[in-house]
MILODO-555256 format. One line per field, with one value per atom (N, C-alpha, C): residue number from 1; residue in one letter; atom name; x, y, z. Coordinates in pm, 1 decimal, decimal comma. Layout:
REM MILODO-555256
pos = (NUM:...) $
code = (A:...) $
site = (CA:...) $
X = (X:...) $
Y = (Y:...) $
Z = (Z:...) $
This chain:
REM MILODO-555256
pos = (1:1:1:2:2:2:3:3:3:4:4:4:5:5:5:6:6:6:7:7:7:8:8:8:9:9:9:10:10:10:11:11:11:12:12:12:13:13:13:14:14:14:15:15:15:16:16:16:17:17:17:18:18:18:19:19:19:20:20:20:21:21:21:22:22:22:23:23:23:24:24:24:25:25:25:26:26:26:27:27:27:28:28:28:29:29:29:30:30:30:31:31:31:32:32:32:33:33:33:34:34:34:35:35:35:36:36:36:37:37:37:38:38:38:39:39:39:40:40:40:41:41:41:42:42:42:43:43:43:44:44:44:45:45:45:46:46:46:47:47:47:48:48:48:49:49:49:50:50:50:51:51:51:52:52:52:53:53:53:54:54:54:55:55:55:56:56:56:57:57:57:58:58:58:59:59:59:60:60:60:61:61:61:62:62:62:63:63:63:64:64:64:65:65:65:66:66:66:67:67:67:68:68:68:69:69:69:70:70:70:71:71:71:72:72:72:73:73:73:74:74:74:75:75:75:76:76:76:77:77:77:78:78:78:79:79:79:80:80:80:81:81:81:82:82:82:83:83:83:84:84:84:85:85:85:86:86:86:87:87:87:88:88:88:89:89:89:90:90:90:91:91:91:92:92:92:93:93:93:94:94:94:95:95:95:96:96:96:97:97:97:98:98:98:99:99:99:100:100:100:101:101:101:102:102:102:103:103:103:104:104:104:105:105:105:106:106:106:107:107:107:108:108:108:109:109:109:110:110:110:111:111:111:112:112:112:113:113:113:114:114:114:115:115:115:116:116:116:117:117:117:118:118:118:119:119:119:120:120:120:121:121:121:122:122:122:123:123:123:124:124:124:125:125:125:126:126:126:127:127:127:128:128:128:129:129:129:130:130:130:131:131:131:132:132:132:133:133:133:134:134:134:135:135:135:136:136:136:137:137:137:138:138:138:139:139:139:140:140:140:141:141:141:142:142:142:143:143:143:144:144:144:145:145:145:146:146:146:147:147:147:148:148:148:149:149:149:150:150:150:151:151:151:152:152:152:153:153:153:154:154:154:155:155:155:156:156:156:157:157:157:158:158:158:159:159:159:160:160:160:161:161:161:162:162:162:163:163:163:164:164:164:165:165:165:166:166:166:167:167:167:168:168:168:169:169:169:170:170:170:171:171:171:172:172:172:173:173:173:174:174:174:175:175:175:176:176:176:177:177:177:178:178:178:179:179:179:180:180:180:181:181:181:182:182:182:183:183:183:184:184:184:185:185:185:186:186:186:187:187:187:188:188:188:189:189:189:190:190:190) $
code = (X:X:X:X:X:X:X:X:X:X:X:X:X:X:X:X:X:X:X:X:X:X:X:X:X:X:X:X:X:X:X:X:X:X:X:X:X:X:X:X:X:X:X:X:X:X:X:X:X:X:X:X:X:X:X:X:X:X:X:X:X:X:X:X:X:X:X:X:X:X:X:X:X:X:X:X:X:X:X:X:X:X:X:X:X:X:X:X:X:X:X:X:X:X:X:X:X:X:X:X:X:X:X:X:X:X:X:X:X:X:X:X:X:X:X:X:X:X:X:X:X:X:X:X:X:X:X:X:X:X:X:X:X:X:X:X:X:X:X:X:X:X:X:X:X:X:X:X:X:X:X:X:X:X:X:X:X:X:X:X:X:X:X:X:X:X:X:X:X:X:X:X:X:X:X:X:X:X:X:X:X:X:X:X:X:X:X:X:X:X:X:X:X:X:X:X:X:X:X:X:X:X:X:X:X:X:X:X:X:X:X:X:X:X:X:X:X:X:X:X:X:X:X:X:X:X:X:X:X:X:X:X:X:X:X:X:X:X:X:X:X:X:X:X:X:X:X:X:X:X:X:X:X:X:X:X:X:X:X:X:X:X:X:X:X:X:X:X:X:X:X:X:X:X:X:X:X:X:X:X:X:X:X:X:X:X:X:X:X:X:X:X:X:X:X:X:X:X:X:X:X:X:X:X:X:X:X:X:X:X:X:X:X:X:X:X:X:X:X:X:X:X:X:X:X:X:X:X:X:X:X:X:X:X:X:X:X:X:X:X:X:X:X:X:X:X:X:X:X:X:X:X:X:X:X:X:X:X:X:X:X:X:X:X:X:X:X:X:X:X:X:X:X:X:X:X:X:X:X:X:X:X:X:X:X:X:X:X:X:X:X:X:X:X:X:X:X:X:X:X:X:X:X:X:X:X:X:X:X:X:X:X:X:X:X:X:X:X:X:X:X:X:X:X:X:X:X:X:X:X:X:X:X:X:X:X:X:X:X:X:X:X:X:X:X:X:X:X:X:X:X:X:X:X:X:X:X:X:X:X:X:X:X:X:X:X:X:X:X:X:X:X:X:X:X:X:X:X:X:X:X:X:X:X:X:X:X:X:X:X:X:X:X:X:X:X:X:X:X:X:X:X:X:X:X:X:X:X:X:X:X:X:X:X:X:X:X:X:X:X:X:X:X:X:X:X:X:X:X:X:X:X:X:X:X:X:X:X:X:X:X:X:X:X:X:X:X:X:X:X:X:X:X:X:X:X:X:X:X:X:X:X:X:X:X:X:X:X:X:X) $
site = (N:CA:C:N:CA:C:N:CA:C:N:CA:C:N:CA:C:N:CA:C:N:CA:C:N:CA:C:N:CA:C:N:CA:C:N:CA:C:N:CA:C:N:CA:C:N:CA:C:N:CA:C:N:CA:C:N:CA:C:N:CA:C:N:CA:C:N:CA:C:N:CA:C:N:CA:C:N:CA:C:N:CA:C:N:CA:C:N:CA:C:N:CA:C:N:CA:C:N:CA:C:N:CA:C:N:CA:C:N:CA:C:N:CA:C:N:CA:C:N:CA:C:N:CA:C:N:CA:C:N:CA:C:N:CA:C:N:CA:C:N:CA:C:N:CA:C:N:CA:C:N:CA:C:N:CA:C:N:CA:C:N:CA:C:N:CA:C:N:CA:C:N:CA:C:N:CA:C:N:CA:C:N:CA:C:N:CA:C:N:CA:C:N:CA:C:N:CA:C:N:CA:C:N:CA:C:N:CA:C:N:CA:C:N:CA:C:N:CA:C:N:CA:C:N:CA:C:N:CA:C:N:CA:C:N:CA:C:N:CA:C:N:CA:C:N:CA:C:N:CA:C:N:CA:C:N:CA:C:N:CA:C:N:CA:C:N:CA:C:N:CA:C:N:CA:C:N:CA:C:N:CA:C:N:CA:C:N:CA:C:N:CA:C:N:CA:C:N:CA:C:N:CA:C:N:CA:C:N:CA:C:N:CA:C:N:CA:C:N:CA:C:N:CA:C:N:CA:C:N:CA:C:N:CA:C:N:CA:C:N:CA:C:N:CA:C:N:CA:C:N:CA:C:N:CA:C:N:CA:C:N:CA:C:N:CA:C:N:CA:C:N:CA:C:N:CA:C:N:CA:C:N:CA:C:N:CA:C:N:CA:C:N:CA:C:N:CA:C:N:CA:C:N:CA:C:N:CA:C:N:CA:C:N:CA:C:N:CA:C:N:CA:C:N:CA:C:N:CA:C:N:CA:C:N:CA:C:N:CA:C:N:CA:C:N:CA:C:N:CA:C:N:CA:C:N:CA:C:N:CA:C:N:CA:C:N:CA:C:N:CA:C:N:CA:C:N:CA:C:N:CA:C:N:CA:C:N:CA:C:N:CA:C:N:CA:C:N:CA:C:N:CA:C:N:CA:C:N:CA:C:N:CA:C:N:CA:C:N:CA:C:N:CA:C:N:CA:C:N:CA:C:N:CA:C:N:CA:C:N:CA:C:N:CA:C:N:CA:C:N:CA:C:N:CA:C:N:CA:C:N:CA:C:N:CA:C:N:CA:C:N:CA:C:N:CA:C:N:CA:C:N:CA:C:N:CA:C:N:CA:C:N:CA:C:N:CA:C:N:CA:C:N:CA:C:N:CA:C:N:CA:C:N:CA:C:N:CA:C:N:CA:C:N:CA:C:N:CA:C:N:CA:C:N:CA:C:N:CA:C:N:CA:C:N:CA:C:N:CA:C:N:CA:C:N:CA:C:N:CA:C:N:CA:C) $
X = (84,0:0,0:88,5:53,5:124,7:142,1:246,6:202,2:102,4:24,6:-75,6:-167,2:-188,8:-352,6:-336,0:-227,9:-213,0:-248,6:-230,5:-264,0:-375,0:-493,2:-586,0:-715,0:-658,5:-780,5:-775,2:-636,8:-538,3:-631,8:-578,7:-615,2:-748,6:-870,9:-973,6:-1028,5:-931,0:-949,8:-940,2:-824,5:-779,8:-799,2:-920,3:-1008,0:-1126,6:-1116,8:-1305,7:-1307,1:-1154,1:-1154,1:-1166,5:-1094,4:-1048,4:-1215,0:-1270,1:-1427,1:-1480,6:-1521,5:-1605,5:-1563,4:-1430,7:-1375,0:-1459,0:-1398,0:-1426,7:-1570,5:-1674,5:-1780,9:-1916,0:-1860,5:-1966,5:-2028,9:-2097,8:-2112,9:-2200,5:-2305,5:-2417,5:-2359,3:-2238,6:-2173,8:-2084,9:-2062,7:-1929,4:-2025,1:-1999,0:-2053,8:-1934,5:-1971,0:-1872,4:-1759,6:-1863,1:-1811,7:-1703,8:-1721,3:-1635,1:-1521,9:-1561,9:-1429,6:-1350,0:-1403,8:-1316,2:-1228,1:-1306,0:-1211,2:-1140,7:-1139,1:-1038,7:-930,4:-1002,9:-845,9:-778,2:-815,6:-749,3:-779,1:-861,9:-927,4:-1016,6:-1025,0:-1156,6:-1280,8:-1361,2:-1516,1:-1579,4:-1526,4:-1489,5:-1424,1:-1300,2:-1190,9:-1301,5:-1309,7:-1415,3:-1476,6:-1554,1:-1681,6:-1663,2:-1516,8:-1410,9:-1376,2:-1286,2:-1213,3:-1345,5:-1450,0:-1559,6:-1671,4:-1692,6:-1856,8:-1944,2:-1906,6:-2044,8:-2036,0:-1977,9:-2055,2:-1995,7:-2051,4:-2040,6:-2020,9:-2078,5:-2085,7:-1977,8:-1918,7:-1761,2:-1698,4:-1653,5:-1571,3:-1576,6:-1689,8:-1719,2:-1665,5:-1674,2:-1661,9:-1468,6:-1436,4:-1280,8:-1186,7:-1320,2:-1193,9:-1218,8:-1329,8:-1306,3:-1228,1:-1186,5:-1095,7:-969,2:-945,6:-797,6:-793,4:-892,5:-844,6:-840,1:-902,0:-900,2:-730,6:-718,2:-611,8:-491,7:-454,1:-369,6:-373,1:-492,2:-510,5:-446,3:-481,9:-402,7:-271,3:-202,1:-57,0:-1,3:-71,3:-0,2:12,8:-134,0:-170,9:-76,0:-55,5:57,5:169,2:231,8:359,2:383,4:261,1:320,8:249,5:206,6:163,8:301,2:412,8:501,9:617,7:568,3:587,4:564,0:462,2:365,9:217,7:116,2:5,6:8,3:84,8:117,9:104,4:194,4:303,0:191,5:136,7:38,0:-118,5:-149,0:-280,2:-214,8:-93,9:-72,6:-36,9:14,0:-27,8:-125,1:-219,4:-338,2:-413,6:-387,7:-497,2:-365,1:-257,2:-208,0:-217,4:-224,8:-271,0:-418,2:-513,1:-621,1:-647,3:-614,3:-586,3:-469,6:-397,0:-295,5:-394,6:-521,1:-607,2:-685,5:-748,1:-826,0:-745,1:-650,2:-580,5:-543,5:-461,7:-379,6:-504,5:-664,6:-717,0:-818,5:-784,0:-841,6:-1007,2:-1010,1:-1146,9:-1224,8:-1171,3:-1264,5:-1263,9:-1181,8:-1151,6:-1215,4:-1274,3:-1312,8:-1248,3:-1339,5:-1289,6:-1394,8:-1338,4:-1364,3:-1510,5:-1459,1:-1526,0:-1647,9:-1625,4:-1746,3:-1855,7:-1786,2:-1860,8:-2005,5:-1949,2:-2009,3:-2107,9:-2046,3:-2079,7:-2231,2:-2215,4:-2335,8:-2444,7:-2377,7:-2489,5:-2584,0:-2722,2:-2798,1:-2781,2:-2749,3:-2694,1:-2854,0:-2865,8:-2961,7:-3020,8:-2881,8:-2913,7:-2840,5:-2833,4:-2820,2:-2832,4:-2817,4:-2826,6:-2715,6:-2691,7:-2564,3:-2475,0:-2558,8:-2524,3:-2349,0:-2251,5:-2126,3:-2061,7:-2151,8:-2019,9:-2045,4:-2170,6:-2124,8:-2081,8:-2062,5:-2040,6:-1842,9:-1802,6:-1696,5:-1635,8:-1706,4:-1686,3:-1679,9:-1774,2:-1795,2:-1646,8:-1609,2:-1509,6:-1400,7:-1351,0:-1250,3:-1259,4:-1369,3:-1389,5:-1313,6:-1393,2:-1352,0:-1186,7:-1128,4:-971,9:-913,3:-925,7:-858,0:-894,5:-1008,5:-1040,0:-994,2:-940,3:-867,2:-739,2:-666,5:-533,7:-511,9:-591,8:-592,7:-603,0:-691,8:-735,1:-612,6:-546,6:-454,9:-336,9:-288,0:-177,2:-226,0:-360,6:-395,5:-385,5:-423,1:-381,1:-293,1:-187,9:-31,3:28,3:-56,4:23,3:-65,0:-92,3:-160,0:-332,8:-419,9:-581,4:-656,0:-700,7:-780,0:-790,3:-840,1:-890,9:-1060,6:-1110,8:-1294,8:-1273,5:-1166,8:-1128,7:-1083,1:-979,4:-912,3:-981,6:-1113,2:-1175,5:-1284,6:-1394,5:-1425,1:-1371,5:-1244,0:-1168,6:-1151,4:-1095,6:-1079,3:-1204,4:-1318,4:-1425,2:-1452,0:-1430,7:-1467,4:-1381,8:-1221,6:-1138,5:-1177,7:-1234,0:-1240,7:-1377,5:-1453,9:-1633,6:-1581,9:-1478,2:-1474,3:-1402,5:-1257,1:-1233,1:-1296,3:-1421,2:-1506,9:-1582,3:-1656,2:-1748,3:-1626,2:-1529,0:-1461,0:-1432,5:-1391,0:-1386,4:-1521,6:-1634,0:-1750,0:-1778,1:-1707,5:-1721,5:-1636,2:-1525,1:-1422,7:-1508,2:-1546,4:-1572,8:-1678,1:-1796,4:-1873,2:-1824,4:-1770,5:-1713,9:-1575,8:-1491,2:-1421,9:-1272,1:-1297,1:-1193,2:-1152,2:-1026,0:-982,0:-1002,9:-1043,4:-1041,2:-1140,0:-1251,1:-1318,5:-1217,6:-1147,9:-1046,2:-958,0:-892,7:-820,4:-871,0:-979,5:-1036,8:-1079,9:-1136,2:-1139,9:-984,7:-909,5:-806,1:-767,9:-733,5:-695,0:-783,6:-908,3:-1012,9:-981,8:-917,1:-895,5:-790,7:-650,5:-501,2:-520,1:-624,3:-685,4:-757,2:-805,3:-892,6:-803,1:-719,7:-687,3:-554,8:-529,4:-447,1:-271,0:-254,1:-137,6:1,1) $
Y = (-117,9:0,0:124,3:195,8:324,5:389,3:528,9:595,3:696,0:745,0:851,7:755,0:640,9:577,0:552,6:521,5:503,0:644,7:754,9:858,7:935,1:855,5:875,6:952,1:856,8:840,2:1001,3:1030,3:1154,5:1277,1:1243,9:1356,0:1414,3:1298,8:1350,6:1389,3:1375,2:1436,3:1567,8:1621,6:1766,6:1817,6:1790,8:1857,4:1879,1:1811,0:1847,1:1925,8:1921,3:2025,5:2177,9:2168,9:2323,7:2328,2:2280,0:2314,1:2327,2:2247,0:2356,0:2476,7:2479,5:2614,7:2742,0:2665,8:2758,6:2800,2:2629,8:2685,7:2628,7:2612,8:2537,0:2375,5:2348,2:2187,4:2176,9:2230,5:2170,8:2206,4:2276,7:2299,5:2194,8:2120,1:2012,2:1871,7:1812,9:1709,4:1594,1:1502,4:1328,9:1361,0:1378,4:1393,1:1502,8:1603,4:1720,0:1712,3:1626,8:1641,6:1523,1:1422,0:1306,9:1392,0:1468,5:1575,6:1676,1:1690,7:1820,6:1738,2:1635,3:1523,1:1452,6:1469,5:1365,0:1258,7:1193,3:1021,9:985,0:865,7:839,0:799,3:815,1:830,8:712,9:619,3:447,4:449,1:456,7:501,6:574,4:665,2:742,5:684,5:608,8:542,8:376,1:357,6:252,1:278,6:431,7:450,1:501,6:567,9:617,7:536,5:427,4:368,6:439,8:514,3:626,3:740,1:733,6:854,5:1003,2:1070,8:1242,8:1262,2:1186,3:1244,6:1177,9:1082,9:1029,7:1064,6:1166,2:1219,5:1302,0:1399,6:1546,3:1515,0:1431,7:1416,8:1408,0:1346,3:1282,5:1401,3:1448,5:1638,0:1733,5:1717,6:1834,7:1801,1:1671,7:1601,4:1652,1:1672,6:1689,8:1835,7:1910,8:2061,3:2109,6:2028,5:2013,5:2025,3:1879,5:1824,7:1957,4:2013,2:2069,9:2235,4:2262,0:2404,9:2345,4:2266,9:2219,7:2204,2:2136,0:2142,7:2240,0:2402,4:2529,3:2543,4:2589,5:2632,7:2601,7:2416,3:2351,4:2429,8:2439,4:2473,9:2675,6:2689,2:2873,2:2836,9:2778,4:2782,3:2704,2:2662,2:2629,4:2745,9:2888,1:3060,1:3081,1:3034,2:3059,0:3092,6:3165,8:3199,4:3323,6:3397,9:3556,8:3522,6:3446,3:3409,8:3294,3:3192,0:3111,3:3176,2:3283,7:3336,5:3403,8:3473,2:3589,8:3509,3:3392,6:3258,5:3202,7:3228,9:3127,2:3249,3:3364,1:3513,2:3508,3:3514,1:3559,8:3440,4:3331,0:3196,2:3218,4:3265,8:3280,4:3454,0:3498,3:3665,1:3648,1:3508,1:3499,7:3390,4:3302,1:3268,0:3324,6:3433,7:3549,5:3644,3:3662,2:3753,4:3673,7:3573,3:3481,8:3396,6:3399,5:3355,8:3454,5:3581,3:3707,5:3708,7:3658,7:3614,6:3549,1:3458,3:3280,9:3170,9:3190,0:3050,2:3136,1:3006,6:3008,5:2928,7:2875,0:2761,5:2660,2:2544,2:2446,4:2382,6:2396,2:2333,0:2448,3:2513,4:2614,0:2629,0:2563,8:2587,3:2448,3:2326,4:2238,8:2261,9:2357,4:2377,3:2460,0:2555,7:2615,1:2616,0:2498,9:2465,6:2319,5:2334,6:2189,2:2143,9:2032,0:1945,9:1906,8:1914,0:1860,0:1707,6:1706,5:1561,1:1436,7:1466,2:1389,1:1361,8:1331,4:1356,0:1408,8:1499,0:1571,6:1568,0:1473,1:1432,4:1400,7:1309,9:1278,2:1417,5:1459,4:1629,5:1700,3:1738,9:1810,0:1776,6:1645,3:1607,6:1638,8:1607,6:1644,9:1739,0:1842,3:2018,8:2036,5:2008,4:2035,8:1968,6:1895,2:1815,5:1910,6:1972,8:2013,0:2144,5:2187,3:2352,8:2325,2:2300,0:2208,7:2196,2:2111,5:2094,4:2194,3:2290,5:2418,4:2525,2:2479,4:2610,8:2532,6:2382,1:2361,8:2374,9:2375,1:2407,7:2578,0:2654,8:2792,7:2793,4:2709,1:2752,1:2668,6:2623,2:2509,6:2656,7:2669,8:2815,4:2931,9:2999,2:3079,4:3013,6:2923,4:2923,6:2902,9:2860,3:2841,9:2953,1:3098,2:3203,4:3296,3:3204,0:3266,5:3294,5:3292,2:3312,4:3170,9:3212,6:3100,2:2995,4:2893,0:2811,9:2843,2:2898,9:2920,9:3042,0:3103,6:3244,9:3170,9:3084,1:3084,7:2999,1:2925,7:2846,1:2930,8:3047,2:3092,4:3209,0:3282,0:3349,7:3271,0:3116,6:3088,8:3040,8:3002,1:3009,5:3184,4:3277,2:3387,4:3431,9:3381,9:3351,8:3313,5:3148,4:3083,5:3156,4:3168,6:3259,3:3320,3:3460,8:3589,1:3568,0:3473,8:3455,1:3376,5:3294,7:3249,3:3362,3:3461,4:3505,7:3642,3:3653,7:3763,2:3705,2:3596,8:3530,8:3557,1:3521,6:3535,8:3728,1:3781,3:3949,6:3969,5:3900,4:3944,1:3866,5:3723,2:3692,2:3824,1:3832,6:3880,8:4086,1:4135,7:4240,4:4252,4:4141,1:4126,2:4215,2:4258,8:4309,7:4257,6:4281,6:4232,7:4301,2:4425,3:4553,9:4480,9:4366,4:4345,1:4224,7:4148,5:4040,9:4143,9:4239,8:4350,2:4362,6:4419,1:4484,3:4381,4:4271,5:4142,0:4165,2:4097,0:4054,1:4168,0:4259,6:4361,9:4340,3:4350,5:4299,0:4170,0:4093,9:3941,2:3966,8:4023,2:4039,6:4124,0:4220,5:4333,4:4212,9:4162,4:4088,3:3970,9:3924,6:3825,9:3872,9:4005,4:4073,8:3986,4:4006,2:3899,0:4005,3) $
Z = (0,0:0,0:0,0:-74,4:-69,7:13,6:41,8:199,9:186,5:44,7:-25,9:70,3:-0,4:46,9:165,9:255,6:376,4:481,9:447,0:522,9:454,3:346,5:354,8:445,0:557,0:686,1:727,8:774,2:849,0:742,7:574,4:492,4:525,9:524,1:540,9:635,3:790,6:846,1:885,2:846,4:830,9:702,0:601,3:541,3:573,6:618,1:693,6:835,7:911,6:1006,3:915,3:791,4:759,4:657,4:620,3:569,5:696,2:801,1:929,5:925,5:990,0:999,0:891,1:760,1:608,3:596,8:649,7:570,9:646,4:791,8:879,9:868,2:949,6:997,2:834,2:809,6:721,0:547,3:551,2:404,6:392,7:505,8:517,0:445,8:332,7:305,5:274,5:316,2:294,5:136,6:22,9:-71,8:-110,7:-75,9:-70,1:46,3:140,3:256,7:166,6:53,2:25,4:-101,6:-189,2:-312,8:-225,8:-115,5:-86,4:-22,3:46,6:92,7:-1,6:-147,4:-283,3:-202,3:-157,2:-144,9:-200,1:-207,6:-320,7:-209,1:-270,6:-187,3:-109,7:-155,3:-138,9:-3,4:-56,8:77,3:255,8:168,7:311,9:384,0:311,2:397,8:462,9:388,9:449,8:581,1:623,4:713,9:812,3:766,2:833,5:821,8:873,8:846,4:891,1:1017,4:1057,8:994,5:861,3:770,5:811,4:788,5:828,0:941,8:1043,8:1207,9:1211,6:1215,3:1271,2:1170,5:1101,7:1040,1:1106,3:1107,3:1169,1:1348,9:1424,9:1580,3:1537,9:1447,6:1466,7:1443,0:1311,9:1295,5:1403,6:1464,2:1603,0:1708,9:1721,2:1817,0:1757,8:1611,1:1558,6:1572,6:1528,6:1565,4:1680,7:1804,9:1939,9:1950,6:1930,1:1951,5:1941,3:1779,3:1741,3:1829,1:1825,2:1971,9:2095,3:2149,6:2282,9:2267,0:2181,5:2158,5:2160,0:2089,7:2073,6:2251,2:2285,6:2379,1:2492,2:2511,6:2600,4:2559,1:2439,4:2406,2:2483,3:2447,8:2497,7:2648,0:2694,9:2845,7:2933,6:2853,8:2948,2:3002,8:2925,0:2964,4:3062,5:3102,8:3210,1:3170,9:3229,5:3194,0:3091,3:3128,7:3069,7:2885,6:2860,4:2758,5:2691,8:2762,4:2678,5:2683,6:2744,0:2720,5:2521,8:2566,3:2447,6:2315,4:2323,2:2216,6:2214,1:2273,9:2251,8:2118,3:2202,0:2109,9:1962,2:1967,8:1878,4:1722,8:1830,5:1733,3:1625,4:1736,6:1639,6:1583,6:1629,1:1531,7:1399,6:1398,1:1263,6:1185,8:1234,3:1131,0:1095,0:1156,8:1057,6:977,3:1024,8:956,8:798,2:843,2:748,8:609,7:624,1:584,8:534,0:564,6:514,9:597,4:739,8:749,7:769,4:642,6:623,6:718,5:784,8:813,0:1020,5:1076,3:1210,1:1271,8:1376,0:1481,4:1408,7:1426,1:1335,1:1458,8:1575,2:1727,2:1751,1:1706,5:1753,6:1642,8:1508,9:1413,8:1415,6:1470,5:1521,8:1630,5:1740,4:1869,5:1821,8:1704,2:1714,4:1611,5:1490,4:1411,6:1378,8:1410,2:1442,7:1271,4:1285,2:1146,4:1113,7:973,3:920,1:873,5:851,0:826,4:894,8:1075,6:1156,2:1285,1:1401,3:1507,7:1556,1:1655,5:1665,7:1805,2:1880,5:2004,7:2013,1:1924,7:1953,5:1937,0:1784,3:1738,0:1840,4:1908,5:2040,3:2140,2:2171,2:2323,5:2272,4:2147,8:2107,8:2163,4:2095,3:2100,8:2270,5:2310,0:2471,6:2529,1:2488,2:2533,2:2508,1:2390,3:2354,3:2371,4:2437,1:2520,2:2639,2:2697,0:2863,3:2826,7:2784,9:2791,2:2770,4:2641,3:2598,6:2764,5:2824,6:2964,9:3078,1:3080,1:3200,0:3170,2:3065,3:3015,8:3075,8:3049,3:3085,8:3252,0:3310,8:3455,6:3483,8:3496,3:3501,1:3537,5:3417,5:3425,8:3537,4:3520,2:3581,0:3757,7:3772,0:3933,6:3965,8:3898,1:3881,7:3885,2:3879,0:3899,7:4023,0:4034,4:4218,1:4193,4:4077,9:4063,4:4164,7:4232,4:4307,9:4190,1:4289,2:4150,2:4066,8:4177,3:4114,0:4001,6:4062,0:3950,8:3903,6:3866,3:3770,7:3618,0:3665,4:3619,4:3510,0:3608,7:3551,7:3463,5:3471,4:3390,8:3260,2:3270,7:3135,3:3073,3:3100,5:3055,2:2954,3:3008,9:2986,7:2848,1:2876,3:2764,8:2659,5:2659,7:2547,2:2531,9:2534,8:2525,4:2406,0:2498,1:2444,9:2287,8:2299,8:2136,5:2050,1:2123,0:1992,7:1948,7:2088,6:2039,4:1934,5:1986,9:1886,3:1746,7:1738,0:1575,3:1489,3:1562,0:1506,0:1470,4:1528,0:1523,9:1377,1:1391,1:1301,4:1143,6:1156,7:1009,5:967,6:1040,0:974,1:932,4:1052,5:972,3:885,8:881,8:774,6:846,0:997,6:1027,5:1196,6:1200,8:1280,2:1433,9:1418,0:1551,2:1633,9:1625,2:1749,8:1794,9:1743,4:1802,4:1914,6:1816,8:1913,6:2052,7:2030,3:2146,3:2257,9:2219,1:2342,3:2384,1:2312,4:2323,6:2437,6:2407,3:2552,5:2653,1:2639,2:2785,0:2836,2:2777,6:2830,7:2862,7:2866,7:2879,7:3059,6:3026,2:3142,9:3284,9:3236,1:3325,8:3405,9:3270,1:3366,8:3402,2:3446,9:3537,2:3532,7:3370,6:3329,7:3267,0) $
């Protein structure tokens, strides 16, 4: 077997993370996540027998996944240093994508799928909120925030840069990311 058809599975997974992102849960279809991964459609429903929703649950686990790695990597700064990588991470995908591109987990998190039940993709998302806000409360009491503060601060974190991504696609500019971004830097007194 080749190593193309062998990382098949991988491809279509990190195409169908970057279509949520691009174009939300109900624009993401089987067929289009298998042409943007170069796999054949065969292949897909090989590596995925549950179809769309276990594709869709496996890529929010991978863009999960790849946020926590940054996040770990600048949170071994301390809190200061991995809050200002966590914002600078997603202010260089709006920027870098002119816009288009979101959170792949939130795009799940807030649209009811039409043509399935949506119970795993959210229990997903919920999952990979929760880790990205104990990774944060984790640092934050590590630098002296109680733990109930430090818990609900990063809740307020991850909130504020979904709800700021969602500010930035639709006005096409980056100044409401800005402006959280200093209220979150302010707040959590870093």
């Amino acid at each position: 077997m080749s190593p193309r058809h062998n990382d098949a599975r991988q491809r279509v997974v990190a195409a169908t993370a970057e279509m949520l992102a691009r174009h939300g849960l109900n624009a993401t279809s089987i067929r289009e996540m298998a042409k943007r991964a170069d796999a054949p459609l065969g292949s897909t429903y090989h590596h995925f027998p549950g179809g769309k929703q276990q594709v869709v649950v496996e890529a929010v686990k991978f863009a999960g996944a790849q946020v926590r790695a940054r996040l770990e990597h600048h949170l071994q700064a301390g809190a200061k240093a991995g809050l200002a990588g966590f914002l600078s991470m997603w202010r260089d995908v709006l920027l870098r994508s002119d816009f288009r591109l979101g959170c792949p987990v939130m795009a799940v998190a807030v649209e009811e799928p039409i043509d399935a039940v949506a119970e795993e993709a959210l229990a997903a998302a919920a999952a990979v909120f929760a880790d990205w806000e104990g990774l944060l409360a984790n640092a934050l009491t590590n630098e002296g925030h109680e733990p109930e503060s430090a818990a609900k601060l990063a809740t307020l974190i991850v909130a504020s840069v979904e709800g700021a991504i969602v500010l930035c696609r639709a006005q096409r500019s980056i100044a409401p990311f800005d402006k959280v971004a200093e209220r979150i830097e302010w707040a959590a007194g870093l």
